[in-house]
C-alpha positions, -999 to +999 in steps of 0.1 A: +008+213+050+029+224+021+066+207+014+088+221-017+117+204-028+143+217-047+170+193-065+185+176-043+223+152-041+199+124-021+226+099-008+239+078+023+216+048+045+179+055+055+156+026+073+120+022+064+095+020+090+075-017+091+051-028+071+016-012+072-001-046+062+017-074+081+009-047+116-028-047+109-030-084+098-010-087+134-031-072+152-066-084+140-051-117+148-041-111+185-076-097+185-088-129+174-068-151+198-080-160+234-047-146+255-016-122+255+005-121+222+036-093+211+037-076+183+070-064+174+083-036+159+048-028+147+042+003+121+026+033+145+010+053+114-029+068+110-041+035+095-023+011+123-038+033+149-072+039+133-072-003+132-060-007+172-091+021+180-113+000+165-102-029+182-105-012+215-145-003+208-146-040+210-128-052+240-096-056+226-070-043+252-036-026+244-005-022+260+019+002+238+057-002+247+085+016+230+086-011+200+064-034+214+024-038+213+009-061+238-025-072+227-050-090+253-077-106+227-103-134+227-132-115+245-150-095+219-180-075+235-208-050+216-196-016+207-211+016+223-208+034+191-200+039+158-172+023+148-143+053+128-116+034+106-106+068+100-088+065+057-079+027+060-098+006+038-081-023+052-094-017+090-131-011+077-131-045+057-109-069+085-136-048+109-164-058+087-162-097+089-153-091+130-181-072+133-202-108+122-190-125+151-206-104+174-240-100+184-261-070+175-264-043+149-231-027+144-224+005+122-185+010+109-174+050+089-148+063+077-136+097+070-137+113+031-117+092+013-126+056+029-167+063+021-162+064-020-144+029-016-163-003-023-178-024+001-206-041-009-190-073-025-177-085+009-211-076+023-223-100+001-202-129+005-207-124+044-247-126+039-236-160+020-220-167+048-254-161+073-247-122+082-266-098+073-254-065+060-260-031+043-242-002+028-259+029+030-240+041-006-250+021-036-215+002-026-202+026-004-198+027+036-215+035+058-218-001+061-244-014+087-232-056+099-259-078+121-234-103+137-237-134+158-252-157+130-215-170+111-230-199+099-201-213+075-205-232+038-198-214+006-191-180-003-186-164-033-164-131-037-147-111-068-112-117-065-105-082-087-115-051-068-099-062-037-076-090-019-089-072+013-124-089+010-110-123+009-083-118+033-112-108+059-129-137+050-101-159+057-097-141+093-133-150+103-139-185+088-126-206+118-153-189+141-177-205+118-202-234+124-190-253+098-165-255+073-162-225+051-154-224+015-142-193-005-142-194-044-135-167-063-157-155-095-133-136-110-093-144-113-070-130-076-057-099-084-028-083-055-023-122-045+009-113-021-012-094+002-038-130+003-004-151+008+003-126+035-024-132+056-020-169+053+015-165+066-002-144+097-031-166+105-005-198+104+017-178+129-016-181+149-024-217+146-050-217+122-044-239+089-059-228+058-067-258+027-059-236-009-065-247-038-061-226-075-095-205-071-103-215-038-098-216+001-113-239+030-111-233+064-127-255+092-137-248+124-104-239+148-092-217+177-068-188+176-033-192+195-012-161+210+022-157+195+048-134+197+056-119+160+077-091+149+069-074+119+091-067+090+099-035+068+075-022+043+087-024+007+059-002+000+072+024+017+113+017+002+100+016-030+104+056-027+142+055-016+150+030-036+140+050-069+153+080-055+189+060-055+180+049-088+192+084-095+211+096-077+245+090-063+231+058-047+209+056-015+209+022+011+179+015+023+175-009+055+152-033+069+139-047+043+138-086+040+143-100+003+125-130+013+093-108+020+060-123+005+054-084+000+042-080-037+060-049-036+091-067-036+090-065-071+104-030-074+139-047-077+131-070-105+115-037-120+145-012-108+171-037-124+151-040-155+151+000-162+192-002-159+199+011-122+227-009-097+209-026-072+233-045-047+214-066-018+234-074+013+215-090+048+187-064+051+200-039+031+191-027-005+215-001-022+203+012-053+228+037-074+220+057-105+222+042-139+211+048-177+171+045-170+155+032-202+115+026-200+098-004-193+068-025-196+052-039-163+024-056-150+012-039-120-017-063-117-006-074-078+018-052-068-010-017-074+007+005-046+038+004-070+022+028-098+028+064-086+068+052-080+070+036-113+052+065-132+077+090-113+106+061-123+095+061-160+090+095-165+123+100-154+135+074-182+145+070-216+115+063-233+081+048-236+069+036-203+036+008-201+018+004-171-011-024-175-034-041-144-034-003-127-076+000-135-077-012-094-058+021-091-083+043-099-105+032-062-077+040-040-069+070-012-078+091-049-080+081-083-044+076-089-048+073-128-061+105-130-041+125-100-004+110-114-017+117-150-027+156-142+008+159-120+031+146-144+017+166-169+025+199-147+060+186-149+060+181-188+059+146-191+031+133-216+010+104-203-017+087-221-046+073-199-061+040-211-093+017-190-064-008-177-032+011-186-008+044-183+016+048-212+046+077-199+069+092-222+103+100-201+118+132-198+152+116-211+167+124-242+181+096-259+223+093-260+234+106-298+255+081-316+294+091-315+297+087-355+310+118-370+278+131-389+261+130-358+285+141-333+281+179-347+242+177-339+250+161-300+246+195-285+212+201-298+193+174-282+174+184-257+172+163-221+141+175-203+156+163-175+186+189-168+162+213-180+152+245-155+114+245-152+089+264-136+081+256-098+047+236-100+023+227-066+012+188-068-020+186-051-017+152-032-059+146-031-051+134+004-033+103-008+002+094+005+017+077-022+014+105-043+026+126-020+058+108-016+062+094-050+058+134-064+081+140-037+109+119-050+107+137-088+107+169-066+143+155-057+155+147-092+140+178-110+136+205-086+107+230-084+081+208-070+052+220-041+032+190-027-002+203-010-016+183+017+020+169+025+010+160+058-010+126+039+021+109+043+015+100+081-006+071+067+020+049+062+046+070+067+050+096+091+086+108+092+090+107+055+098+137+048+124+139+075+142+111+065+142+123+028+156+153+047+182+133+066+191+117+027+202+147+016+169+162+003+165+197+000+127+207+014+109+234+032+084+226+049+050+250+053+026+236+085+005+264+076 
């Protein structure tokens, strides 16, 4: 699918669908618990359902209501077959550690994307752990788990190529025979997402011991809960910059108390000089003077294709650092938002652990008078007409919406393989459409 969006006055209230992480963290929980629980207002998106199919290969039974999952879980049997987890990474690694509780050989794929993605460093802490495991890639799935044999102690994981393989540790280690330990070798990078499942598992009764590089987690038993999951800033991040300019855009269901790292795109929004005004669970964000910035991305990763459309958008020299995690995502975003933005003009220079962006904003002349005579000859790329370029997406959602949003503010811009965005986010483009945006859409 093809969508091309022309400049467009983006304006008035949108809400963002729930958040992608907190649903599957929900789920895998009820999964884990011996009894009925709710989930709420869960996200309904590719990866959720890719996560709830799994679930079902396992004896995990669902019950999907109009804004209510009910999730029967505590009796996990041996799969039939292979186990898909379609593009989510996060659904092969939580299905991974569940995979050790039970009983067998068990063989978990994924589609394109998901088998370049690493694997083999939770394998690895799981076979600490008593499990034995394989991935038929150097580090890449297909990943082959012999459950049944959780025997608990200490593991040993990397805490810097993904929060994922210690948050399915966490979701496993009260199965264990005894106590299990979890020390990282290497300093936590994406921390929220590890606080987030902490949050989730204590929603279901089980109490986690954390210490600076550490976590232990003895032996205890799941409890049912109802829980209603919140909006994904993740997924805002894309209105909110599209406010940031243009005549202003409110963006509900969002909670400011979120442990989402994401979060963060206020502190980052209000740094580059836009209006952001909070009220309840609302966010408006209007258009100001944007001036560059310098952020760490380090645990808030999903933020980089917004911030590079945000800074090339600005006034000056952007810096990006902690984005090398980028590069082992849906595609390598380093390289895909590098090679689009420079299809739209923008320079970007690529280093191992950073993106520096030049923004398309000309500077404001002075108002003295030698200079005033010489203010209509600086040029602002921004206002400038351009060429109509086609942004291939590489299958990956957030570029697909993050391109999306500086199709808004500039015009001319053709995503390829649009239809990405149902990973997360499937009526994205419809509600940029109800915003005000100005997009055709090509099914073809």
């Amino acid at each position: 699918m093809k969508v091309s969006v022309k400049k467009s006055e983006v304006k008035g209230k949108v809400a963002v669908p729930a958040s992608k992480s907190m649903t599957i963290r929900a789920l895998v929980c009820a999964a884990l618990s011996r009894g009925n629980s709710e989930i709420v207002h869960p996200l309904v998106s590719d990866d959720t359902n890719a996560a709830a199919d799994v679930l079902g290969k396992i004896g995990i039974t669902f019950a999907k209501e109009e804004d209510t999952w009910l999730v029967t879980g505590g009796r996990l049997r041996v799969p039939t077959e292979e186990l898909f987890c379609g593009e989510s990474a996060t659904t092969m690694r939580f299905m991974m550690a569940i995979c050790s509780l039970i009983p067998g050989k068990h063989k978990l794929i994924g589609g394109p994307s998901l088998s370049k993605r690493p694997m083999r460093s939770l394998v690895e802490a799981l076979e600490q752990l008593g499990i034995k495991g394989t991935t038929e890639g150097k580090t890449t799935p297909p990943v082959i788990i012999e459950g049944g044999t959780l025997k608990g102690g200490l593991t040993e994981v990397p805490g810097n190529i993904s929060s994922q393989f210690i948050s399915a540790l966490l979701l496993i280690a009260p199965f264990a025979t005894k106590e299990v330990s979890i020390r990282m070798t290497t300093p936590m990078t994406s921390k929220p997402y590890v606080l987030m499942t902490l949050w989730c598992l204590k929603q279901f009764g089980i109490n986690v011991r954390s210490e600076w590089d550490k976590f232990a987690i003895s032996r205890q038993a799941y409890k049912p809960t109802r829980l209603k999951i919140e909006g994904d800033w993740s997924s805002a991040s894309y209105f909110l910059a599209l406010g940031a300019v243009s005549e202003g855009i409110t963006v509900g269901n969002l909670s400011t108390a979120s442990l989402q790292g994401d979060r963060v795109i206020l502190d980052f929004l209000r740094s580059m000089g836009a209006k952001v005004k909070v009220a309840g669970d609302s966010v408006t964000v209007s258009e100001g003077d944007l001036r560059a910035i310098h952020a760490d991305l380090s645990d808030c990763i999903d933020l980089l294709p917004t911030m590079a459309v945000l800074a090339s958008l600005a006034e000056g020299t952007s810096l990006f650092i902690g984005i090398e995690r980028a590069r082992i995502k849906e595609s390598n975003r380093v390289a895909v938002i590098k090679e689009g933005l420079a299809r739209m003009g923008v320079t970007v220079t690529e280093g191992q652990d950073s993106l520096t962006i030049v923004g398309l904003k000309a500077p404001k002349p002075k108002k003295d008078d030698e200079e005033e005579e010489d203010e209509e000859k600086i040029e602002d790329k921004v206002e400038e007409e351009r060429e109509p370029v086609t942004i291939d997406s590489h299958g990956d959602h957030r570029i697909a919406m993050a391109f999306g949003v500086l199709g808004a503010a500039l015009g001319g811009v053709t995503v390829d393989g649009a239809e990405c965005v149902a990973k997360t986010f499937p009526d994205f483009w419809e509600v940029m459409k109800s915003a005000g945006g100005e997009l055709e859409i090509d099914a073809k």
